[in-house]
N, C-alpha and C positions, 0 to 999 in steps of 0.2 A: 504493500500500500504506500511505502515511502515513495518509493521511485514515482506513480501514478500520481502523488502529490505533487511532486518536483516539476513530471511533465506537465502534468494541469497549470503550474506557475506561472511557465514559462509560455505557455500555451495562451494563458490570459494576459501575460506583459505584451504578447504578440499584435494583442488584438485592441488593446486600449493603448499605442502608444502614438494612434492617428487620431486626428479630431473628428467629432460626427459628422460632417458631409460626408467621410467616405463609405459610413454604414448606409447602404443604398441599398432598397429591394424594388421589383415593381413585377404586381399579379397583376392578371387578367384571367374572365372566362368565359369559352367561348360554345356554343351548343351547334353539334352540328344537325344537319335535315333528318336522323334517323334518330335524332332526341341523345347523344351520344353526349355527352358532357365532359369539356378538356380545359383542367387549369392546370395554367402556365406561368413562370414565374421566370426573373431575372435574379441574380445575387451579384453583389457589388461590395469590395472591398479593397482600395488602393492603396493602403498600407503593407501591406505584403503578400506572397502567395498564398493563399489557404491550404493547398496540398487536398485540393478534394478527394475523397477516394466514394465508392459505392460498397452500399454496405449490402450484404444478404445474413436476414436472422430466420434461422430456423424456429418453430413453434420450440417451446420449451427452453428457451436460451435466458437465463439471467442476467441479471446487470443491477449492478447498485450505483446511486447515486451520488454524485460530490457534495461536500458540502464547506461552509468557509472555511471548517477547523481540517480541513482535508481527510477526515476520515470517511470510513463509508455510511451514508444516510440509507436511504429506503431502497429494501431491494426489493425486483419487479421480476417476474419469469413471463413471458410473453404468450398470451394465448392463440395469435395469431402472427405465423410470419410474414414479412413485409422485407421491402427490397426500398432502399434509404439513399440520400446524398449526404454524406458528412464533411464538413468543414471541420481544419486543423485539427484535430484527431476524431477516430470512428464512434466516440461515444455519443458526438453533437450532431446528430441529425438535422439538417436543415430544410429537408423538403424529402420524404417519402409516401408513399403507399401500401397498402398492406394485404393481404388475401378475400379479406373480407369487403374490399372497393371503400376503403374510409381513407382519403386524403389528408394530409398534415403540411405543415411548416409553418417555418416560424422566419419574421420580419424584422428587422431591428428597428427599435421605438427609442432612440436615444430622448432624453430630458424627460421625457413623460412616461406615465406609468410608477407604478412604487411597488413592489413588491413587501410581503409581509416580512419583520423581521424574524430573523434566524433564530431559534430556540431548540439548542443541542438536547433538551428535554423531548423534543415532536422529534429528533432527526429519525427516524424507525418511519414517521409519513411525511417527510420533507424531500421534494428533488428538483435538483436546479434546474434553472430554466431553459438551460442549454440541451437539458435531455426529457425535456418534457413531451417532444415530438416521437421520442423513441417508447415511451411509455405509454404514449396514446396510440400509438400504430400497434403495441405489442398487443394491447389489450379492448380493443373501443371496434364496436361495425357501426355505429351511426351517431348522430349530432347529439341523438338524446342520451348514448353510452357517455359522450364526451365531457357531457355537463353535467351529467349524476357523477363521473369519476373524477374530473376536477375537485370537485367538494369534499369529494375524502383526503386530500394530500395538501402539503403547506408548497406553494410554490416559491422559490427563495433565489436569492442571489448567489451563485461563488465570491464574488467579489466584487465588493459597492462600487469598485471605480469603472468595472465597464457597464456598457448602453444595456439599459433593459431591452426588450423584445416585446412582438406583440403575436399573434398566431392566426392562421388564416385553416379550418378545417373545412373540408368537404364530404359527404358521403353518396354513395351512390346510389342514393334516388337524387342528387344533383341539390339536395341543399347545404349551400355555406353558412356559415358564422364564423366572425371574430372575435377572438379570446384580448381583451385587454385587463391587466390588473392594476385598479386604479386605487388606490390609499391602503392597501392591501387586501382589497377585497375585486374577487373576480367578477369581471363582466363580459357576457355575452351578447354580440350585435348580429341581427340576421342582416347578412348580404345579400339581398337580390339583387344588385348590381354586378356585383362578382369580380371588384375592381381592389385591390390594396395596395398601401406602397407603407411608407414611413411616418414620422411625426407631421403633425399633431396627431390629437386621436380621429379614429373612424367617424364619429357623428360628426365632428369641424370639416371631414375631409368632403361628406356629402351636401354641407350647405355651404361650403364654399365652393359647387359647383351651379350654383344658383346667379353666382357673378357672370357666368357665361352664358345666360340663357340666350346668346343672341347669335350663340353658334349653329349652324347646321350645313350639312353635306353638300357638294355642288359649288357652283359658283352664283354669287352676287348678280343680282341685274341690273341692266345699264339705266342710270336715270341722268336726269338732268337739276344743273343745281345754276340757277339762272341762263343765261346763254350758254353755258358750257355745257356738254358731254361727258360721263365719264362713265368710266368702261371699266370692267376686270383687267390687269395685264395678261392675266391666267386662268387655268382651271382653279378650283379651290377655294376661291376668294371669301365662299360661305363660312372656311374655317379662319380667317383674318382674326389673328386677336386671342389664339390659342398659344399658350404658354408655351414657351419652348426651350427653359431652365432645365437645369437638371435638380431642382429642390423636389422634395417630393408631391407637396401640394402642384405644382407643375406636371407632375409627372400623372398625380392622381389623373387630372382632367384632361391629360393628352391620353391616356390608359381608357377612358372612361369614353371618350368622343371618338377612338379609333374602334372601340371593341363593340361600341353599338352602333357602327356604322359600317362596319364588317359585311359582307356578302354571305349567308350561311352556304357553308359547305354541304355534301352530300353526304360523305359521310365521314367515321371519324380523323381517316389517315389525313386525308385535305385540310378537315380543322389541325390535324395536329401542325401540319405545315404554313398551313394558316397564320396559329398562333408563332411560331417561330418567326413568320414575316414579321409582324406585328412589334414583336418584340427584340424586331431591328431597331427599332425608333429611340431604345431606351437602352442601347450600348451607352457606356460614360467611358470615355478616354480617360485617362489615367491623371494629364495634364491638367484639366479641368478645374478638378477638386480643390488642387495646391497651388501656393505662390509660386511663382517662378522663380528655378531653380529649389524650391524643398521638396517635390516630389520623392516620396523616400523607399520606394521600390521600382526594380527593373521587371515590370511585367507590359506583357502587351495591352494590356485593358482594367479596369476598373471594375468590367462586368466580367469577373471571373467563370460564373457559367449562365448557361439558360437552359429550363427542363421544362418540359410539356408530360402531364399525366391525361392521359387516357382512363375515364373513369369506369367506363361498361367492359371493357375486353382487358382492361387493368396490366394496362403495359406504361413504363414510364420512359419517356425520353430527353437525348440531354445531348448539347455539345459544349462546346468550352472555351475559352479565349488562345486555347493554344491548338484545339481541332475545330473548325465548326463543319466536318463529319457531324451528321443526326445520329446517333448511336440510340439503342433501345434492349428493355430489358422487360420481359412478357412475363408476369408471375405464372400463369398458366401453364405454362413450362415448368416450372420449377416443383419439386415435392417437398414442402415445406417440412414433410414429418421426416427426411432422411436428407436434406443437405444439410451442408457444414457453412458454421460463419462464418462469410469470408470480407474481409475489406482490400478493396482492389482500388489503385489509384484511377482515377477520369482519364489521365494522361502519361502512359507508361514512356514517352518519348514528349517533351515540352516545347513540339519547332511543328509550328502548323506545314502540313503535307503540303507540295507543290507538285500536280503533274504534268509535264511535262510533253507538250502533244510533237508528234513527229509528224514532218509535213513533207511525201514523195511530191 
């Protein structure tokens, strides 16, 4: 347990030693023609590599929890296995799915949000928030497992100095909510919009989409404003006026005005491609974030990966700022009662492929 101390440390000096613009997520969700439900998400951190790896947990795999005095908190055996994206090491789930078609992840909520404090007397039902997506995928088939098991566990910090988080669940009859914990008490918001990203909370982020009521699809029509003409220069011009920062209030209502203006696909491989187009709009370059010249890692992107879950055929897919290869991973394949855990990195080689066409 020492050593898993140590790494955790060091793990979390990793991750707070950049300022909050760089904790960046942005979800979307997108329904295809055969009622096929696909959320998709970005992850964004330009402080340094995360070392993504893909997790597979077999039914009956245990895990116990961190907690600030580093020992072990609440342990969980999982009733359902589930196929995970973990950041800086495999205990932190950041966006998986599970056998049972119930969607997880979790967003980074810097400044807002408080978690309950730590009381090594509860740690036997306390687990940090970092593995809070691993314990809901092991154990949870739907929105209403998610909020009845919530309420039994103290959800807590490892350490006060980095960003709280906030959680984005889905299940598959296609209803979401988001998990935010505000003065230490949990709150549950239904998303029929099917849109998240970062701070503020959820409810700010849907009436601050009331400032835009003046957007819509298409282009502007030409009128006249005394003797003059004036005309679109372009297509589009209906969306004039759409944020196009990368803060996340920004990000909500460009997420929010793309993904309801979307063409439904047929069926769900096209949404899944779909959503990957989609969530070209919301790469962050690395440079962006920092002043010039303090950029303080050498990576290609900000937005370290983008994953698309497939909710009915419960496949998840993913590429990465060092592949954007679609890679995918079908649980339905998988026999959750006889594999083994395994954590495999996203990118076994870190230099996006170039091929190279030969021309007689």
């Amino acid at each position: 347990m020492k050593t898993r101390t140590i790494i955790l440390s060091l793990t979390l000096a990793g991750l707070i030693t950049v300022s909050s613009p760089a904790d960046a997520c942005t979800g979307i969700t997108l329904t295809a023609k055969d009622s096929t439900t696909i959320v998709a998400r970005t992850i964004e951190w330009g402080g340094s590599d995360l070392n993504s790896q893909y997790i597979i947990v077999p039914r009956g795999y245990t895990s116990c929890s961190y907690t600030p005095e580093g020992v072990q908190g609440m342990s969980f055996t999982s009733r359902y296995g589930y196929v995970g994206l973990a950041v800086e090491q495999k205990d932190f789930i950041a966006e998986g799915i599970n056998e049972a078609g119930l969607s997880a992840g979790l967003f980074y909520f810097p400044h807002y949000g408080q978690y309950e404090t730590y009381d090594a007397e509860k740690k036997d039902t306390s687990i940090a928030d970092l593995q809070l997506v691993a314990w809901i995928l092991g154990n949870c088939a739907t929105i209403n497992e998610v909020i009845e098991s919530v309420k039994q566990v103290h959800i807590i910090s490892i350490d006060p100095r980095a960003s709280t988080v906030h959680w984005r669940f889905t299940d598959s009859a296609g209803r979401q909510v988001v998990l935010e914990i505000i003065d230490g008490t949990p709150k549950f918001y239904e998303n029929k919009l099917g849109v998240l990203t970062n701070s503020p909370g959820f409810e700010w982020h849907l009436t601050n989409l009331n400032n835009y009521v003046n957007l819509y699809p298409g282009s502007a029509p030409a009128q006249s404003l005394g003797d003059a003409r004036l005309a679109s220069f372009g297509a589009g011009s209906g969306f004039l006026g759409i944020p196009g920062d990368v803060t996340p209030p920004s990000r909500f209502v460009r997420a929010a005005f793309y993904q309801a203006t979307a063409p439904r696909q047929d069926n769900a491989e096209k949404t899944v491609l779909q959503a990957f187009q989609i969530l070209n709009n919301f790469d962050i370059p690395v440079g962006v974030e920092f002043a010039e010249g303090k950029v303080p890692a050498d990576i290609p992107s900000a937005t370290q990966w983008t994953s698309a879950t497939d909710m009915k055929n419960r496949i998840i897919y993913f590429r990465t700022m060092y592949n954007s290869e679609i890679r995918s991973i079908c649980l339905d394949r998988i026999d959750f009662s006889k594999v083994s855990y395994q954590a495999v990195p996203l990118d076994e080689v870190k230099q996006q492929p170039i091929r190279i066409i030969s021309v007689r």
